[in-house]
Each structure stands twice: as C-alpha cells, then as structure tokens.
ChimeraX commands (.cxc) that place a marker at each C-alpha (Angstrom):
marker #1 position -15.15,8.98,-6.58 radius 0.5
marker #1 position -15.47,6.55,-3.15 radius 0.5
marker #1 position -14.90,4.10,-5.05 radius 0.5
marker #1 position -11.15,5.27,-6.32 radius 0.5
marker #1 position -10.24,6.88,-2.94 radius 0.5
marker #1 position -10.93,3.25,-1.79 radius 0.5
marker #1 position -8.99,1.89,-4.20 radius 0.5
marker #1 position -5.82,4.36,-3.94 radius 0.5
marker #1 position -6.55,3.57,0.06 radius 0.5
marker #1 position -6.02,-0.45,-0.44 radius 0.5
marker #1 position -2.84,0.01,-2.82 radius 0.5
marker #1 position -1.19,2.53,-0.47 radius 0.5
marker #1 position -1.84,0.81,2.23 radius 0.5
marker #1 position -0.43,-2.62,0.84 radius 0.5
marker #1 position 2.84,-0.69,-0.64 radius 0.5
marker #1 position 3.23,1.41,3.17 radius 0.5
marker #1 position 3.24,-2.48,4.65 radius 0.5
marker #1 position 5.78,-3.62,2.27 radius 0.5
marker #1 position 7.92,-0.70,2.56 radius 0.5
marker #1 position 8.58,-1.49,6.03 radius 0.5
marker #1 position 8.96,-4.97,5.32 radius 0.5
marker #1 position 11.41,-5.01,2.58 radius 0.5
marker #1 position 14.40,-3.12,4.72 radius 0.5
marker #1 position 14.75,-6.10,7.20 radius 0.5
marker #1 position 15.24,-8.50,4.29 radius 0.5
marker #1 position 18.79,-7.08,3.64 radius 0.5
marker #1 position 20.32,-7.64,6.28 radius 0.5
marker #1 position 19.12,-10.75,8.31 radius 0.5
marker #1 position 17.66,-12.06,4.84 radius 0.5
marker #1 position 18.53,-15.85,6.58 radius 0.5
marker #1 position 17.36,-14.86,10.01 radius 0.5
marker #1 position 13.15,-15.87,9.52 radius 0.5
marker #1 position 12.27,-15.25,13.08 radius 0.5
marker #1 position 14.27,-11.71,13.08 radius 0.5
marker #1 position 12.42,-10.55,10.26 radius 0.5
marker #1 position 9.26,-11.65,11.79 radius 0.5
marker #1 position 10.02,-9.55,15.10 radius 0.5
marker #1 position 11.27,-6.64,13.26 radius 0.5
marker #1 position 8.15,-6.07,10.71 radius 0.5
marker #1 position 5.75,-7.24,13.36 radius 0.5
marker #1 position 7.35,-4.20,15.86 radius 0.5
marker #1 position 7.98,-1.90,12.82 radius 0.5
marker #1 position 3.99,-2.43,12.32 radius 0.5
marker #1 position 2.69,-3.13,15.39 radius 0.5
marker #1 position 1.05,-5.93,13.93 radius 0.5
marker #1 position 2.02,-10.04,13.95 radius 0.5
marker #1 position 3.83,-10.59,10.83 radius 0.5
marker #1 position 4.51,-14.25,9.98 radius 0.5
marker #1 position 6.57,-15.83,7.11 radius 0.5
marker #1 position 4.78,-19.13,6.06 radius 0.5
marker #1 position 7.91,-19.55,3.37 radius 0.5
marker #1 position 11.39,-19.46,3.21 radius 0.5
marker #1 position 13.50,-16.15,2.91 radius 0.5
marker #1 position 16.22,-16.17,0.13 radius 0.5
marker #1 position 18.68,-13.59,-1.01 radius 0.5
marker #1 position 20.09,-13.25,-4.53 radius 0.5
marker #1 position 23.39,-11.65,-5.11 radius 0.5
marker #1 position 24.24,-11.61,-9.09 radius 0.5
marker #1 position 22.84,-9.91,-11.60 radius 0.5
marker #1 position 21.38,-7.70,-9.05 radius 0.5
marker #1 position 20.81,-8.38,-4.88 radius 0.5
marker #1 position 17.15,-9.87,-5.01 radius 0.5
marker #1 position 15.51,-10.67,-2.26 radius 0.5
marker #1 position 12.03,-12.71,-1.81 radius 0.5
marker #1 position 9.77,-13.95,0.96 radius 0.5
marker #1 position 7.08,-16.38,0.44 radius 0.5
marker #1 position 4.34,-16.67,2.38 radius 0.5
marker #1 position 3.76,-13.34,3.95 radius 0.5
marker #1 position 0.77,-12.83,6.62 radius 0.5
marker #1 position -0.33,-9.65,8.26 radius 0.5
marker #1 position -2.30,-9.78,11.34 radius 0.5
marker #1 position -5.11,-7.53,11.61 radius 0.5
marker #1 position -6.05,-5.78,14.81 radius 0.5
marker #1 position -8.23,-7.48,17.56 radius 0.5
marker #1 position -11.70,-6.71,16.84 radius 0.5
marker #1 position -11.76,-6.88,13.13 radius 0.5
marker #1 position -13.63,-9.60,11.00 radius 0.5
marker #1 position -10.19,-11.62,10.09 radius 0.5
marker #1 position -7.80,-12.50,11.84 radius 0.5
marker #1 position -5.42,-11.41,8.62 radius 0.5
marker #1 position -5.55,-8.33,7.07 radius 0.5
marker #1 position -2.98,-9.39,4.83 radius 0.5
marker #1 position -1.66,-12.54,3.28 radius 0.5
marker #1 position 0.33,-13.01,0.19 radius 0.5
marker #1 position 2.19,-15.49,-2.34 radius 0.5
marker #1 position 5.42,-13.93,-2.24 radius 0.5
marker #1 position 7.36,-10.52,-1.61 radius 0.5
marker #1 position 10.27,-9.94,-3.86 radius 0.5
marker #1 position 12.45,-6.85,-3.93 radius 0.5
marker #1 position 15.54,-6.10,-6.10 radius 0.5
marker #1 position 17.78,-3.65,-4.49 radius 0.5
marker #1 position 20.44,-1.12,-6.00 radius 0.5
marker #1 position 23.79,-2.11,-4.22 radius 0.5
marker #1 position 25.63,1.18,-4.00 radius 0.5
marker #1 position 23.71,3.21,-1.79 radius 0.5
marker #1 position 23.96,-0.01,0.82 radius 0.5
marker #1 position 27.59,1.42,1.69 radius 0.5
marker #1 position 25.47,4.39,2.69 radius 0.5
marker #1 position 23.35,2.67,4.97 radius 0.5
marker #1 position 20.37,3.34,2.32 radius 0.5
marker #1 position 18.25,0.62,1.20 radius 0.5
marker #1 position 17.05,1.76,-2.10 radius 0.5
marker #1 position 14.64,-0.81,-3.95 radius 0.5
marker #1 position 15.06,-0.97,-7.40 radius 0.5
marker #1 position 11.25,-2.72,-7.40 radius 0.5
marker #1 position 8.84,-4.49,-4.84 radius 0.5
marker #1 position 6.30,-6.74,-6.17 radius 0.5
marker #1 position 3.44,-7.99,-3.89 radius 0.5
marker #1 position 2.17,-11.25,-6.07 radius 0.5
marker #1 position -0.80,-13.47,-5.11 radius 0.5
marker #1 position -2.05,-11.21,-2.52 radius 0.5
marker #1 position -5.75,-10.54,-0.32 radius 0.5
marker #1 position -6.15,-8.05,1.47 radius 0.5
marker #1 position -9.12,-7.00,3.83 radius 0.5
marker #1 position -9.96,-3.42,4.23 radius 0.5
marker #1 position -12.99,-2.97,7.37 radius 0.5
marker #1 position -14.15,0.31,9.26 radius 0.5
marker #1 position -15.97,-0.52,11.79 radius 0.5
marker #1 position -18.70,0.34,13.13 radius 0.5
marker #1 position -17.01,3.00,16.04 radius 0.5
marker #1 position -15.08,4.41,12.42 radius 0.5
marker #1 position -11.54,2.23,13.68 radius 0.5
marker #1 position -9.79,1.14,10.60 radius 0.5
marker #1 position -7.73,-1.68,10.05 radius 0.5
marker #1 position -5.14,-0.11,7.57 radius 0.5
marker #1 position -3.52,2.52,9.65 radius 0.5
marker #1 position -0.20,0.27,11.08 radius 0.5
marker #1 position 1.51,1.50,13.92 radius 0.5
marker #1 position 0.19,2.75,17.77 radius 0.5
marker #1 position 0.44,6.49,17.86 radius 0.5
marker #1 position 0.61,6.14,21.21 radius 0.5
marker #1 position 3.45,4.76,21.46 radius 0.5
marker #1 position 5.09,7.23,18.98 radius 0.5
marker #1 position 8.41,8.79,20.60 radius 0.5
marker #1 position 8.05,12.48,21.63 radius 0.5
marker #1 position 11.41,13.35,19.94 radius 0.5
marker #1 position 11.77,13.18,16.45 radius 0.5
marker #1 position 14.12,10.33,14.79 radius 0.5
marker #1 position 17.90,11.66,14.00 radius 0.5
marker #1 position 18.37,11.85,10.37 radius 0.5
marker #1 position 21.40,9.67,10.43 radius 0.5
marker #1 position 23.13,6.97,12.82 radius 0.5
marker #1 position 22.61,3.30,12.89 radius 0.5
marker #1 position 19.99,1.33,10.87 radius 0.5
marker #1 position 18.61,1.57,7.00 radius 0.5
marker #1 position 17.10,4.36,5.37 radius 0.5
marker #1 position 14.84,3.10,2.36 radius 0.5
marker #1 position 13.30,4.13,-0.60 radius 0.5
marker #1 position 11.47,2.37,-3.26 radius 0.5
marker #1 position 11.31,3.58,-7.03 radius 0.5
marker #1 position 8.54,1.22,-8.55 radius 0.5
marker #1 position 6.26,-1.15,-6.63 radius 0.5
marker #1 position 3.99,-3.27,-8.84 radius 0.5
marker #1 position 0.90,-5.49,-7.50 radius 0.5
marker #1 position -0.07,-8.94,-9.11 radius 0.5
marker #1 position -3.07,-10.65,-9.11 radius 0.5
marker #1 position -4.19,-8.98,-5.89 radius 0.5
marker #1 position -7.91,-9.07,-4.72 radius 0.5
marker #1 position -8.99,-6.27,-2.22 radius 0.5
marker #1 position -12.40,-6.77,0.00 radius 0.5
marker #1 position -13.42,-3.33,1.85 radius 0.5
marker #1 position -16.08,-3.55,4.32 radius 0.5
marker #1 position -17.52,-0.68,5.94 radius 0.5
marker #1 position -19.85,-1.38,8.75 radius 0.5
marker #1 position -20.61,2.22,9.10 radius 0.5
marker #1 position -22.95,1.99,6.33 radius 0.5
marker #1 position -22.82,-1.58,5.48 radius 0.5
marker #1 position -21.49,-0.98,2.27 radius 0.5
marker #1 position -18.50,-3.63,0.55 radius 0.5
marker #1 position -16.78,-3.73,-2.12 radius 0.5
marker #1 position -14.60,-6.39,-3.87 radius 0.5
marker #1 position -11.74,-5.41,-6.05 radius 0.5
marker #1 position -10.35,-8.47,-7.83 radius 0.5
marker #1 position -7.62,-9.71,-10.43 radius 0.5
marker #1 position -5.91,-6.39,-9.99 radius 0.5
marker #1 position -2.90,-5.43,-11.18 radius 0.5
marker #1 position -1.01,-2.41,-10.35 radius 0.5
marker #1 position 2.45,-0.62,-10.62 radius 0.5
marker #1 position 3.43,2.38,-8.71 radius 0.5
marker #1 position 6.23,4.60,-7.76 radius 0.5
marker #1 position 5.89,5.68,-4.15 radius 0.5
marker #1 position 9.75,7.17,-3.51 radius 0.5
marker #1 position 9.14,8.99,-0.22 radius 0.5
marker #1 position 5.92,9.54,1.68 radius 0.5
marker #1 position 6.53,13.57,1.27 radius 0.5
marker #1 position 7.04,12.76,-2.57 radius 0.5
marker #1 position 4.59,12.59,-5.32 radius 0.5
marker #1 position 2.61,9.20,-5.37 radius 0.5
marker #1 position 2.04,7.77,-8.95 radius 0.5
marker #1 position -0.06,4.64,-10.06 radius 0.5
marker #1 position -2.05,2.99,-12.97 radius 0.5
marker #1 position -3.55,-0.04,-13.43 radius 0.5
marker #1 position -6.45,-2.53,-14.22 radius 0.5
marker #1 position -8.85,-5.16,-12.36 radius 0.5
marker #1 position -12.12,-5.93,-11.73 radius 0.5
marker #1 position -14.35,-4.07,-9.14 radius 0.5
marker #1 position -17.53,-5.56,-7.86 radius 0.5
marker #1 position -16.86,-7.88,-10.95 radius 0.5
marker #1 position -17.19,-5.20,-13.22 radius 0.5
marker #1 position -13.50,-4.04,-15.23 radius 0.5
marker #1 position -12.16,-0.97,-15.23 radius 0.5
marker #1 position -8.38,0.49,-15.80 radius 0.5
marker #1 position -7.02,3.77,-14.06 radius 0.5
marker #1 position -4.10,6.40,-13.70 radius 0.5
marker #1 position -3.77,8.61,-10.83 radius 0.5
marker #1 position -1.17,10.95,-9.76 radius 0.5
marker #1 position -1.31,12.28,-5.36 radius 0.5
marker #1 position 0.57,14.94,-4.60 radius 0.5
marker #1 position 1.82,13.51,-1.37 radius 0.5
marker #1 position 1.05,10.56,0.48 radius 0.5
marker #1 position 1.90,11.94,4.06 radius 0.5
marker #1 position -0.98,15.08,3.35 radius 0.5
marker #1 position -3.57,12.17,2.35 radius 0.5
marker #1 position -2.71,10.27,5.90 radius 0.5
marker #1 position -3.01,12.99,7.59 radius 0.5
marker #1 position -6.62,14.07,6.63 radius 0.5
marker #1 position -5.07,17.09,4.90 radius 0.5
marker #1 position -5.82,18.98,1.35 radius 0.5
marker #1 position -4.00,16.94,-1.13 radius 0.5
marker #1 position -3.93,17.19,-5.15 radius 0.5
marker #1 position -5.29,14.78,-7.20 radius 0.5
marker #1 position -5.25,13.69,-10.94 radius 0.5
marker #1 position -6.99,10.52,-11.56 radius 0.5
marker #1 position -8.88,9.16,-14.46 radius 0.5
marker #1 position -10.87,5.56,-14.26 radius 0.5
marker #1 position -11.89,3.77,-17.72 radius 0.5
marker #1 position -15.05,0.96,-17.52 radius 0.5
marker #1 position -17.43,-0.15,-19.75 radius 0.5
marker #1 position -19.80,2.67,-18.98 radius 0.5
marker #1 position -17.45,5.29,-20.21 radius 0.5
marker #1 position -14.63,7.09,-18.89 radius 0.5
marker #1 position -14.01,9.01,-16.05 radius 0.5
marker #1 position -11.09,11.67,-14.57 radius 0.5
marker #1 position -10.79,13.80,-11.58 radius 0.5
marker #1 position -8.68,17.02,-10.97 radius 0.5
marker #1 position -8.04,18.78,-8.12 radius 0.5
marker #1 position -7.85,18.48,-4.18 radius 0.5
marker #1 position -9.02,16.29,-1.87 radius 0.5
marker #1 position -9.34,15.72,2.07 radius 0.5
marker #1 position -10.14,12.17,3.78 radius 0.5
marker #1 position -12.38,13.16,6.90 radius 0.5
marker #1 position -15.05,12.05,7.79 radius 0.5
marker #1 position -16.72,12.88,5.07 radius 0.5
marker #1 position -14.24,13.63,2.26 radius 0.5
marker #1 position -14.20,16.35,0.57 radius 0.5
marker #1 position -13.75,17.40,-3.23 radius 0.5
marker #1 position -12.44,21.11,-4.54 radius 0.5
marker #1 position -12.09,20.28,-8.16 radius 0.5
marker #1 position -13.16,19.45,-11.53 radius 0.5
marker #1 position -15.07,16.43,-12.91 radius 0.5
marker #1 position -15.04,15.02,-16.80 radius 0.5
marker #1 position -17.57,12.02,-18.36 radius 0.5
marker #1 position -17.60,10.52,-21.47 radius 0.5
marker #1 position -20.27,8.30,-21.30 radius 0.5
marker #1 position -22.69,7.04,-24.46 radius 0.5
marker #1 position -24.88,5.21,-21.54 radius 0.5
marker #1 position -24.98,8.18,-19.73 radius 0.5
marker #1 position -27.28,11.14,-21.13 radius 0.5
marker link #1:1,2 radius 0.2
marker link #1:2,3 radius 0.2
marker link #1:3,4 radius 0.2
marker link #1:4,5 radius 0.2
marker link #1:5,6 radius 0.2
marker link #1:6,7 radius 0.2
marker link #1:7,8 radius 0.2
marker link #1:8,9 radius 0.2
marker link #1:9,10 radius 0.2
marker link #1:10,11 radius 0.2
marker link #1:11,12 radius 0.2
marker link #1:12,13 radius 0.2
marker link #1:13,14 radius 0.2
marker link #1:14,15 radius 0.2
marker link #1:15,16 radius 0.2
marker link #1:16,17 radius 0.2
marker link #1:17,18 radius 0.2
marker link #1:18,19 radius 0.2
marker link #1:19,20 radius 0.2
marker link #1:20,21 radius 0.2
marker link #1:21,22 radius 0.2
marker link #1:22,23 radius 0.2
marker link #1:23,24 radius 0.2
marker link #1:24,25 radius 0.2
marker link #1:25,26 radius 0.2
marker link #1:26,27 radius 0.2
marker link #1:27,28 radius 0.2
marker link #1:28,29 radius 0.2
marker link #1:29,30 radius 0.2
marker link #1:30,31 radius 0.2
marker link #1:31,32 radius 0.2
marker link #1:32,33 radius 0.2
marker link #1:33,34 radius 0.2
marker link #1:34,35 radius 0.2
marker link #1:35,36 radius 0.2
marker link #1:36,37 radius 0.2
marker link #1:37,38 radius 0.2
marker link #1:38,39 radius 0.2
marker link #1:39,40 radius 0.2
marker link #1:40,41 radius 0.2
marker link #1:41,42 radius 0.2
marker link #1:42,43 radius 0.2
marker link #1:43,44 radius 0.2
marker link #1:44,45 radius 0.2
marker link #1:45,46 radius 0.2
marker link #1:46,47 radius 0.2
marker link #1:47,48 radius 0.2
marker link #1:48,49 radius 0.2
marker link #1:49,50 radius 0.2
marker link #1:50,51 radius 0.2
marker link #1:51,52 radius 0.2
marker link #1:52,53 radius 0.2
marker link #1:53,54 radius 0.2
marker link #1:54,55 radius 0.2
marker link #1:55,56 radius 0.2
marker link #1:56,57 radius 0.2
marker link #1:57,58 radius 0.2
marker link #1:58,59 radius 0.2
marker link #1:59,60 radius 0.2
marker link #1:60,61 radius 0.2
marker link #1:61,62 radius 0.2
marker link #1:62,63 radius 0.2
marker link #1:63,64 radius 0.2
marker link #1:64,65 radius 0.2
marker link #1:65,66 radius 0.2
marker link #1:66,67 radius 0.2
marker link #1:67,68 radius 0.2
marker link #1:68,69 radius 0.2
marker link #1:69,70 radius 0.2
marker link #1:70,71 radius 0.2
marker link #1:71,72 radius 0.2
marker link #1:72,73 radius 0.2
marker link #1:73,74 radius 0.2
marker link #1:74,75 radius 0.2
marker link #1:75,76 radius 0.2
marker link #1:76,77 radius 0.2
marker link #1:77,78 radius 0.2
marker link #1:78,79 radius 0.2
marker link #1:79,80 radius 0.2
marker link #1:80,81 radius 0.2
marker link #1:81,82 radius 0.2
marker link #1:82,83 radius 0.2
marker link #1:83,84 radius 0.2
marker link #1:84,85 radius 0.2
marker link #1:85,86 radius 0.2
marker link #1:86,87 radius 0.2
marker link #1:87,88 radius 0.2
marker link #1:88,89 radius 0.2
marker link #1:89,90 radius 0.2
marker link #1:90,91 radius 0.2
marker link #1:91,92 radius 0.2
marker link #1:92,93 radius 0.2
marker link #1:93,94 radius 0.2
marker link #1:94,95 radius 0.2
marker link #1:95,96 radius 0.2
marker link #1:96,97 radius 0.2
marker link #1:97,98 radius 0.2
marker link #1:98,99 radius 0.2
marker link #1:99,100 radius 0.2
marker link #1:100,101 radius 0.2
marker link #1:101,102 radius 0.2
marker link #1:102,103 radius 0.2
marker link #1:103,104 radius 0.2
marker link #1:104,105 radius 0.2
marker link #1:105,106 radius 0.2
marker link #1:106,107 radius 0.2
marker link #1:107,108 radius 0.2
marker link #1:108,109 radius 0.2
marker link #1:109,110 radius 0.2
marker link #1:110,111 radius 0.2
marker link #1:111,112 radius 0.2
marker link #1:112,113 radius 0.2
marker link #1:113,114 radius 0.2
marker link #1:114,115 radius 0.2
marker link #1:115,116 radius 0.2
marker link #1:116,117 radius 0.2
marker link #1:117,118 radius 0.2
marker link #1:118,119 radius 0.2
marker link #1:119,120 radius 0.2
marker link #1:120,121 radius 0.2
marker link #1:121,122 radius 0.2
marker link #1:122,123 radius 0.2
marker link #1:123,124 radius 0.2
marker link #1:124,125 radius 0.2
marker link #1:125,126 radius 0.2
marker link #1:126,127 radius 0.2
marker link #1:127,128 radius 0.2
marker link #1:128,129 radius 0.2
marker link #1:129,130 radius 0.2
marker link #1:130,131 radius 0.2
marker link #1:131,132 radius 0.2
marker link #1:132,133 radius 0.2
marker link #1:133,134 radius 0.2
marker link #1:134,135 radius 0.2
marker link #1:135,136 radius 0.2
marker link #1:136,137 radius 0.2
marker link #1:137,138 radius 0.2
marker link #1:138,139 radius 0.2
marker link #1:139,140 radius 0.2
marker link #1:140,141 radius 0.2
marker link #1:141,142 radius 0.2
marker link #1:142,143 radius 0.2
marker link #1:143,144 radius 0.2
marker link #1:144,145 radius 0.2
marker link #1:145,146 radius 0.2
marker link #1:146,147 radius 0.2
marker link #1:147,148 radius 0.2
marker link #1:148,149 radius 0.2
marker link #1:149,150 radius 0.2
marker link #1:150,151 radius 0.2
marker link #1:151,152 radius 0.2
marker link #1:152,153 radius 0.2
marker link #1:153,154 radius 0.2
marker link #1:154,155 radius 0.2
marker link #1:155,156 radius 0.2
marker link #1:156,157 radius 0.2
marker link #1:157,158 radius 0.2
marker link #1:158,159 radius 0.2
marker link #1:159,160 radius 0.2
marker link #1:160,161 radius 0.2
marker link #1:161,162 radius 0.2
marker link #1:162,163 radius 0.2
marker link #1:163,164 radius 0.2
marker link #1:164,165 radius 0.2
marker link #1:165,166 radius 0.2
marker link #1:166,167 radius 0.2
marker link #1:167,168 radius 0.2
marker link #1:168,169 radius 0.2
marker link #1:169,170 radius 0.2
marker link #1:170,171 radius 0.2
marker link #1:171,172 radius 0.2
marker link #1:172,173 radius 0.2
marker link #1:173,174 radius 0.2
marker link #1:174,175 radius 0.2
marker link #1:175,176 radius 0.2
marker link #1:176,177 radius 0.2
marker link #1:177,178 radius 0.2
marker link #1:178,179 radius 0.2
marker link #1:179,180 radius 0.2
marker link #1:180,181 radius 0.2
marker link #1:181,182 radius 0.2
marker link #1:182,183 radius 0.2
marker link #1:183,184 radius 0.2
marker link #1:184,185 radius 0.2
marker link #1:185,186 radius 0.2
marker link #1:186,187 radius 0.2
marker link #1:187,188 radius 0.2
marker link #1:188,189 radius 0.2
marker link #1:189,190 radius 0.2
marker link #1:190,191 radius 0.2
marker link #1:191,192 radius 0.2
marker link #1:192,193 radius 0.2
marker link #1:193,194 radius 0.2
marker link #1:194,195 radius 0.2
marker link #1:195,196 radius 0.2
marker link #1:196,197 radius 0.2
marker link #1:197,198 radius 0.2
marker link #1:198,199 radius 0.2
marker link #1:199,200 radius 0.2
marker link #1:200,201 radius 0.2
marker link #1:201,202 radius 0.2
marker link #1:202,203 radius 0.2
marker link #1:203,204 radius 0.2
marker link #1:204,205 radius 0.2
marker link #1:205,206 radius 0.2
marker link #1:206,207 radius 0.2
marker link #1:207,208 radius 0.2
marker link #1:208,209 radius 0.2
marker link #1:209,210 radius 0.2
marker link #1:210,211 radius 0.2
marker link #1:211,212 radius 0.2
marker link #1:212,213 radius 0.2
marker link #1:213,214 radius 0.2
marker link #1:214,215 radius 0.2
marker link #1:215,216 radius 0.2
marker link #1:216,217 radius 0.2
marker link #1:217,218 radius 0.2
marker link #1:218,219 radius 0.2
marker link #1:219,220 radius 0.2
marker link #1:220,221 radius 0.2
marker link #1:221,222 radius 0.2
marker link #1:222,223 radius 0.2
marker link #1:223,224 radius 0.2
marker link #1:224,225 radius 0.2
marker link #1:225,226 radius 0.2
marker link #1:226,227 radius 0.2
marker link #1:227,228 radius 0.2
marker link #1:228,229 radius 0.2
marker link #1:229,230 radius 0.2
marker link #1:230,231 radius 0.2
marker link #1:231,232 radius 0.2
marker link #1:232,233 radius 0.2
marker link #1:233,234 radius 0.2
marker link #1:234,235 radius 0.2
marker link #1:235,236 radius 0.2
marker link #1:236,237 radius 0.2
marker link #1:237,238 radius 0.2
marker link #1:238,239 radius 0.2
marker link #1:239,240 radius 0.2
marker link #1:240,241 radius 0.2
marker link #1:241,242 radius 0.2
marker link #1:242,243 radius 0.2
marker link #1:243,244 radius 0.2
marker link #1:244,245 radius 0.2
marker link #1:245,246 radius 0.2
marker link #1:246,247 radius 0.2
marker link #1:247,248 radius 0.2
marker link #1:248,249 radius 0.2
marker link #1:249,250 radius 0.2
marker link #1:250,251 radius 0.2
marker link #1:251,252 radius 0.2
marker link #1:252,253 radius 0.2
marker link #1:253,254 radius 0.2
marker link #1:254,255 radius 0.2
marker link #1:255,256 radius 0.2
marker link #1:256,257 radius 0.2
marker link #1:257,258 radius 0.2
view
C-alpha cells in the first residue's frame, strides 16, 4: 500500500506543478523570462525553461515548452526536483473570453522527478511557503486566469523517492500515466503502467479529492495494482500522517502467494 500512496504522491505532485505552469503559457506564451518569474513565484520554486516556448493557434490553441526544470528546495539531495523534455497543453478557446483557461490535455513527456523526506520529515513536493499565504481568501473573480485541466497524461517519466527517515528508496521507471485531475475539490482519477524497483506493474485508482489527501485528512480510495505476483485492489479511506492510516478493505489474487 506505501508503495501506491507513493506513487499517487509523485503523479499528483508532477500534475499540481504543471497545473500552475500551464496558465502562464497563454498569455505571454513568447515572453520566456515572464513565464519563468511567474511559475517560479506561483511555486515558490526556480523554474527555468532550457527550450523555446511556442504557441499553436489552428486546429486547436497548443501550447508547448521544452526544457522545463524545477528547482528543489535548499537542503535537498538535487538541486532539481524536476526536469523534463517538454510540456505541451492544448487549450479549449471559448472559455478564454471568460478569463478561464481550460486545458483540453497536459502531457509531461521525458520527465525525472526526485521525491526526498528528509531526515527532520521536510518534503520536497509540497510547492508554495505557507507562510507567506495571504490571510484573506482570493476573490472568486477579477483579473487573471482561472484554470482547469480535463486529462493530464505522463510519458516516459521515471520517479526516484528517497526517504531518509528510514532509508528506504524507491525507483519508479518507464511510467506512463493519464489522469483527469479537474479541480483539487473534484474527484482525482488515474491508471497506468511502469516499472517499480524494476519490477512491472499496471494500476487504476480513483481519490475522492485531492485537497482532503493534502491536507492529511480522511479521503476515499479505490485503487487496484496488477504485477507479476498477482493482483492487488484497495477500497476505502485513507489519511497521510505520519503514519498513514487505512479504514478499508483489502483483495489478493495471488498463485505465489498461499
């Protein structure tokens, strides 16, 4: 089960990154250093474009980044969490009249990422400084770009996870993964395949919510993992403390295992 909440973790965590990335594409799609500025504020972490930004108009408005590179936070192993071939996004035009930038698809392609705890339990995928969060909540409308996102897809990712706490790692490679993630208060849906510790394996999983699992709060879960040892599915709810913690049902169907 750690080893799919770590998984979910490292795809949810890629797709939150390129959420806020995507939206500043539209409309400075020429403007390299803007974009840089606004996703390194928007994650309070040093984004740099390696590539060149370009913007399609016709058949649909497509725009793609190549060359994308995530800082981590000082103190980590890397000095990049994230770094990637290319970020492409196809956008639905309407809704732009709105103010509402709502991605057909994002597709992360060619990407590593680094997951780490360390050793004090700081982790390197929650973006932002709370901190420096305002004490008034955001008006719903005014200027700026709303955004949502109906299918995200990974390719060819590999995901590394360290955890100093116990000195445990895992590698997840030659994973591929689609997802529909429309609003963080929506349900979260994702399947797909890869390789974990070099060993494959395919999933499905359904989260009620993405904003209860960042928040260390009950969430439910339906997930189901397929290897060569059998296969395996989860349902019910989960909570991401400390020490996470399961109120549900298990189901094997193993031949290795008696």
């Amino acid at each position: 089960m750690k080893r799919i909440l770590i998984l979910l973790g490292a795809l949810i965590a890629v797709l939150i990154a390129a959420a806020v990335i995507v939206p500043f594409l539209i409309p400075t799609s020429v403007y390299k250093a803007q974009i840089e500025t606004a996703a390194s504020n928007a994650l309070d972490r040093e984004v740099k474009l390696t590539g060149d930004a370009k913007l399609s108009i016709l058949p649909i408005i497509s725009a793609r980044v190549d060359g994308v590179e995530i800082a981590n936070p000082d103190g980590f192993s890397d000095p990049l969490m994230i770094e990637a071939g290319s970020l492409r996004a196809d956008v639905k035009l309407w809704p732009l009249l709105s103010q509402r930038v709502e991605i057909g698809k994002v597709t992360l392609e060619d990407a590593t990422v680094r997951l780490e705890r360390l050793a004090d339990g700081q982790v390197n995928w929650e973006f932002g400084d709370p901190s420096n969060a305002p004490d008034t909540p955001a008006p719903e409308s005014g200027d700026g770009f709303e955004t949502g996102i109906d299918r995200a897809a990974l390719t060819n990712t590999a995901v590394f996870f360290n955890d100093r706490t116990d000195n445990t790692s895992y590698a997840l490679t030659e994973f591929n993964a689609s997802a529909r993630m429309t609003a963080l208060d929506k349900p979260f849906s994702s399947s797909g395949d890869g390789k974990l510790n070099g060993q494959p394996f395919d999933y499905t999983a359904r989260i009620d919510t993405i904003a209860a699992l960042t928040a260390q709060e009950a969430f439910a879960v339906n997930a189901s993992v397929g290897t060569i040892y059998g296969d395996y599915s989860y349902e019910g709810d989960v909570t991401l403390a400390e020490t996470p913690l399961l109120d549900g049902a298990f189901d094997i169907d193993s031949d290795t295992i008696g």
